[in-house]
N, C-alpha and C positions, 0 to 999 in steps of 0.2 A: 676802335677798329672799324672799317668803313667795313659794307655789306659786302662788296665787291670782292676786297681782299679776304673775308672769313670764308667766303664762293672758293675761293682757289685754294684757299688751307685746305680746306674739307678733299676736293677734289684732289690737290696732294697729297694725301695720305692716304686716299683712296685706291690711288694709282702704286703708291710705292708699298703698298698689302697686298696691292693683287699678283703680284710676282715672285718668286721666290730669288730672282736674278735681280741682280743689282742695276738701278736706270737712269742711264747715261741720263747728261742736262739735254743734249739733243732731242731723244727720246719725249724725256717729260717735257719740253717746250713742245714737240709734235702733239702730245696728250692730255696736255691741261689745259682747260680753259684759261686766259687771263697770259698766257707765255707766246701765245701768237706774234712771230716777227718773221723779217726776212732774217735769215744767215746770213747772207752776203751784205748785207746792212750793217759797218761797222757799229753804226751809235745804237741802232735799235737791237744790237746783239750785248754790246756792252750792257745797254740798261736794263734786258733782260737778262742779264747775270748777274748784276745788282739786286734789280728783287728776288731772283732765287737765294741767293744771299740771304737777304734779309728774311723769308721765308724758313728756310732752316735753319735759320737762329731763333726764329720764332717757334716753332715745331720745338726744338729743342729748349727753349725759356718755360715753355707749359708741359716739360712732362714725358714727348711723345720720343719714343727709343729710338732716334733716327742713327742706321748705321751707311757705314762709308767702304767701297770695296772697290775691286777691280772686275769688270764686265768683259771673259775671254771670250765671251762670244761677239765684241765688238772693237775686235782689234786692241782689247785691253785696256780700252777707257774706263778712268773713274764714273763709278757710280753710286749709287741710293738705293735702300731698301729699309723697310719696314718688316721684322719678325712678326707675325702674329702670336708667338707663344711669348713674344715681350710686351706687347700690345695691348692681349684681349685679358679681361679681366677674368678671376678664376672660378670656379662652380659654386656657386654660393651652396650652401647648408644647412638647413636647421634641424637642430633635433628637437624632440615630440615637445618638449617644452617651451620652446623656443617658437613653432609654429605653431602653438595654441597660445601664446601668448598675441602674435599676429592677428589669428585670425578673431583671437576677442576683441582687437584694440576694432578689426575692422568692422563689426556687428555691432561695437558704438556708435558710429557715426551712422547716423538717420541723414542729415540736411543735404540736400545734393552739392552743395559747396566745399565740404568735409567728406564727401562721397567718394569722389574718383580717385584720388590719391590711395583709398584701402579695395577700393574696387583693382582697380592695376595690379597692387600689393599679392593680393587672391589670385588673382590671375594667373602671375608668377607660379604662384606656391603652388598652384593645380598642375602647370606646365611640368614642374620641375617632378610631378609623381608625388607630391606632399597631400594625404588626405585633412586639409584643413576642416574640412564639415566633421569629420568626427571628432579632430581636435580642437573643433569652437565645443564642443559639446559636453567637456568637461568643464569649460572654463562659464562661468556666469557672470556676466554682465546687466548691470542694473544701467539703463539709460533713461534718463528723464526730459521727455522733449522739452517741457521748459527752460531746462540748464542748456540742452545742449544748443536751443538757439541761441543763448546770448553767447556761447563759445568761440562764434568767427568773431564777431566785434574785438573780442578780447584779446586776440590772437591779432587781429588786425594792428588794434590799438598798442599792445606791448612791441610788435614788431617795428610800427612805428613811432614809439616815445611818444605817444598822445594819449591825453587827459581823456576821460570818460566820466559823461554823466549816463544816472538810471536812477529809475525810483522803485524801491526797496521796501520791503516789511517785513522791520525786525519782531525778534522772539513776542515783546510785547506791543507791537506799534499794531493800533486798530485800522490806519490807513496806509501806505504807502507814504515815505519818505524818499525826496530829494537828494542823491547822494553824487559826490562829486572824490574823483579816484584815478589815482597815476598805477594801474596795474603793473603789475612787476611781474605775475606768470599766475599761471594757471594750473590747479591737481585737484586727482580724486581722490576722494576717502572715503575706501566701506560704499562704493558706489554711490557717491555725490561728490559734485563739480565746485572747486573754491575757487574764489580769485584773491589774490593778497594785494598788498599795495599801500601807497600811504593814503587816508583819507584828506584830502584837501583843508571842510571845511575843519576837520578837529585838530589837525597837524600832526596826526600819530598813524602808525601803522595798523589796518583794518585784517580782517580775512572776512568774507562776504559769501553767502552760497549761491550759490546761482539759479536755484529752482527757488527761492523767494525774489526774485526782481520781477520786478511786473513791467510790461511791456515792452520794450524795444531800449538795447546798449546803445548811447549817442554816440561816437566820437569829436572830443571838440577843441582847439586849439592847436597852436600849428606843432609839427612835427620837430623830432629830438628836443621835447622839453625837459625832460629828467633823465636822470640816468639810473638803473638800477642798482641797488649795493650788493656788491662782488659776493657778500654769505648769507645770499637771502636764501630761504630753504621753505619756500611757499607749502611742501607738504606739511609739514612740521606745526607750521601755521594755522594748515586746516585740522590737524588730529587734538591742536589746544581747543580750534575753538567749539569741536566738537564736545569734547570734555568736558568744554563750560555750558554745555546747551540747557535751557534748563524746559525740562516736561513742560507743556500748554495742557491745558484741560480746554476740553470739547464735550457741547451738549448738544444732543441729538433726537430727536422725534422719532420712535419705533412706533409702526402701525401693531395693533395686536395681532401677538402668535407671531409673528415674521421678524426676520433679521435674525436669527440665532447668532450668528457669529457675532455680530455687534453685539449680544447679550450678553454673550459669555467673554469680551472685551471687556466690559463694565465693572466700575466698581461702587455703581451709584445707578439704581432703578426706581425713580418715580418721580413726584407724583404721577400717579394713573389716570388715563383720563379716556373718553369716549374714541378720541380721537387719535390715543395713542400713547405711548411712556416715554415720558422724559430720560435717558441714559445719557451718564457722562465717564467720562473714562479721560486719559493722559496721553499724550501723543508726541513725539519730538518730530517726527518730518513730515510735515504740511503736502509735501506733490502725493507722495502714495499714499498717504491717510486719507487724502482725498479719492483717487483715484478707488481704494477701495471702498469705500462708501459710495461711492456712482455707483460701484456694480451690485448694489442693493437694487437701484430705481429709485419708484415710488417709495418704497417701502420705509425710507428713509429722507428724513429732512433735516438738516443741518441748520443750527441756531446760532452758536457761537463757537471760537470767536467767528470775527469778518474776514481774516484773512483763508478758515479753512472753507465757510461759505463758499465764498467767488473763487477758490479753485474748486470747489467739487463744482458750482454750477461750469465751469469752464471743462471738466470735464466731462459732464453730463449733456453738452453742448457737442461736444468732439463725436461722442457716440452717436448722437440724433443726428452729423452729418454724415457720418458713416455708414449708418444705415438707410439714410435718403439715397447717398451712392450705389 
């Protein structure tokens, strides 16, 4: 549909709401843009009857309650009108669990890209007299900025049937791996972000978390390459592979006297040394293991493995610009 003609729908419909009187074709040719002719113009009246024609058959193909009447205030000619009580859509509602449910989905989203769509959402829900701030306030949300940036790629990439590469560190992998993945959808569980899909290079079905990918979701390959299977149930997918996750052990550097909580984490203290006590203890999610071990500081220095290292230096990094700002 050309610009021009969606220009005159809009403004047709505009015109046949604004009245409660039904409007003659005269009328709406005087009022709409794009209907401009002479009357006394046999052809250029003809072919604007043609497109009004086609116009409310159009109006009427998508939806819009166009009715048909008699106008006595204009010698009785047929005319047009638009109800607004057939029209307008009806008062939306949520009850308290329902807009806490909202306003948690929208305190997920951190990335300004994933932002305005629950930013808007709030909005609404303030307008309508819905105290959303108290009803985030029940609901807790775990968000992990690393997950959640790989989340538009992913969304991106499922929307458009394309392949996705990213490098990965699994449970036991000391470096990051090359992984290559036809996403099929994306869910959280227990407040972490999966992606399912089939793995390329292994030719079976994956589920991946998304706060172990390291750096940047590719997209690659051109668009509608796969197609999804009709009973994929991506949640489902993430709570096996939770299931199967198996404990990492992590050894850690405690300054003497300091770290208590990290002590009393432990199931393994020493040797002791001038410089500090070795503690180890078992951890299954790598982003907040880390994250809580930054908020020791110094106090704490992380040995092994490398994948919990280089996130806690990565959030010990976060902080020092933070605090530059």
């Amino acid at each position: 549909m050309s610009n021009d003609r969606t220009e005159r729908l809009v403004n047709l419909v505009l015109c046949l709401l604004s009245s409660r009187r039904f409007q003659t074709a005269g009328r709406i040719a005087r009022t709409v843009p794009g209907y401009e002719h002479d009357p006394e113009d046999k052809k250029a009246h003809e072919a604007f009857q043609r497109k009004f024609e086609r116009d409310k058959a159009e109006l009427r193909r998508i939806g819009i309650p166009l009715q048909s009447g008699i106008d006595y205030l204009a010698d009785g000619e047929p005319g047009y009108r638009i109800a607004r009580s057939d029209f307008e859509l009806p008062q939306i509602e949520f009850t308290d669990a329902e807009a806490a449910a909202v306003a948690a989905a929208a305190r997920l989203w951190q990335q300004p890209e994933l932002q305005t769509g629950s930013a808007e959402a709030l909005l609404k829900l303030r307008a309508a007299g819905i105290d959303v701030e108290s009803h985030a306030a029940t609901a807790t949300v775990k968000s992990l900025p690393g997950a959640e940036a790989a989340l538009s790629p992913f969304f991106e990439a499922i929307a458009a049937r394309r392949a996705v590469v990213f490098d990965y560190f699994g449970a036991r992998d000391e470096s990051a791996q090359q992984r290559r993945l036809q996403p099929w959808g994306c869910a959280a569980w227990r407040g972490r972000w999966y992606v399912a899909g089939l793995d390329l290079d292994r030719g079976a079905q994956r589920c991946f978390r998304l706060s172990r990918i390291s750096g940047k979701v590719r997209l690659t390959g051109p668009e509608g390459a796969y197609t999804i299977p009709e009973d994929v149930d991506v949640l489902a997918f993430a709570s096996e592979s939770e299931a199967r996750q198996q404990p990492v052990r992590a050894t850690v550097l405690v300054r003497p006297k300091r770290a208590w909580g990290v002590r009393r984490r432990a199931d393994q203290i020493g040797p002791r040394t001038p410089e500090g006590d070795q503690v180890c203890f078992s951890y299954t999610e790598t982003a907040p293991t880390a994250a809580w071990l930054a908020s020791f500081g110094a106090d704490v220095l992380v040995v092994d493995p490398p994948e919990l290292v280089k996130e806690t230096v990565a959030c010990l990094q976060t902080l020092a610009d933070e605090e530059e700002d």
